[in-house]
N, C-alpha and C positions, 0 to 999 in steps of 0.2 A: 624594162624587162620585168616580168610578173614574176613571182615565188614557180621553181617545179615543183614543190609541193605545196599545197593551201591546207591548212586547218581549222576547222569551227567546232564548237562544243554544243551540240546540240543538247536540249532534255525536254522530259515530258511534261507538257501544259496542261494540265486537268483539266481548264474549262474547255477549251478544242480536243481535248479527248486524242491529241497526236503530238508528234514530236515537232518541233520548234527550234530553232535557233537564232541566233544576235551575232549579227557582226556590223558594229557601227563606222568600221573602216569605209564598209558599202554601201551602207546607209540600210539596214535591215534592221529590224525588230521585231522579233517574234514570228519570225517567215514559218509556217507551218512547210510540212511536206506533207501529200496526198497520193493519192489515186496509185498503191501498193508500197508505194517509200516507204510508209512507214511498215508497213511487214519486213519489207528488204531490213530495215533498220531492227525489228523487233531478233531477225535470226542472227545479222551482226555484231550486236552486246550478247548474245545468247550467254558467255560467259564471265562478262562483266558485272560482278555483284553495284547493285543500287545503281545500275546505268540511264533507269528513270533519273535521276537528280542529277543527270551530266555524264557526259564522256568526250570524249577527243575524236574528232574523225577527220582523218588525214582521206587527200586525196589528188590525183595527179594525172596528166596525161599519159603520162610516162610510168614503166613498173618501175616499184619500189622495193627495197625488204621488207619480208613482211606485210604485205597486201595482202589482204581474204581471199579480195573476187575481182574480178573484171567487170566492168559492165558494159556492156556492148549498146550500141545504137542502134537503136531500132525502128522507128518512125519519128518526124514530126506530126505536133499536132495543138492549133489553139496557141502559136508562140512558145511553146514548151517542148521537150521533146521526152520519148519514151526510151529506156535502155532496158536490157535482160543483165541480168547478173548470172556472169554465165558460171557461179557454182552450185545455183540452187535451179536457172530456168525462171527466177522470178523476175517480172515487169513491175519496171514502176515509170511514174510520168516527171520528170523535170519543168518545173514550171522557169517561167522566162528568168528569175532568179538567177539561172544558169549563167546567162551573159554580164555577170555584175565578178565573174571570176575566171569568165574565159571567153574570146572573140567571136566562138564560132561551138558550135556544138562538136565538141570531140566526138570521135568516130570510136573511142574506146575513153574509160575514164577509172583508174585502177583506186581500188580503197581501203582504208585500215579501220579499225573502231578498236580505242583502246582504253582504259579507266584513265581516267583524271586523278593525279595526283590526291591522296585525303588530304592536304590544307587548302584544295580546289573544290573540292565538293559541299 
């Protein structure tokens, strides 16, 4: 049985110019997010000072306290698949990543973005 909630700490990679994250439980390194993620992710820390150098991003099938947004599915495509985030209307693309934390592409996938602890930053 999987976590209902999964956590990763993304932050921003200077040389790919986008946000990134590491989770070696899954075997990732440095997995960038694209094709609008990272806006979706830029309006998420909107209030998180210094959330370039890290933050926490909870995320679940299921609502949790405290979620932002929803993201909604929207199409596949390319092995990835596209959601809206239904409190901005923003798209982004999920790259195949996805299935390293869930079996099937959620039909909804609910999310938080919170600062990291300062002796985690």
């Amino acid at each position: 049985m999987s976590n209902q909630i999964m956590v990763i700490a993304p932050y921003w990679h200077e040389p790919a110019q986008t946000w990134v994250f590491d989770d070696p439980r899954v075997g990732l390194v440095q997995e960038p997010f694209v094709s609008g993620v990272p806006e979706m992710i830029d309006w998420l820390v909107g209030n998180i000072p210094d959330a370039r150098k890290g933050f926490r991003l909870l995320f679940s099938q299921g609502p949790f306290p405290g979620c932002q947004t929803q993201m909604t599915w929207v199409a596949e495509e390319m092995g990835g698949h596209w959601y809206r985030a239904d409190a901005t209307g923003m798209q982004g693309w999920l790259c195949p990543a996805l299935f390293r934390y869930f079996d099937e592409a959620p039909r909804v996938i609910y999310v938080k973005a919170e600062a990291l602890p300062r002796s985690d930053r």
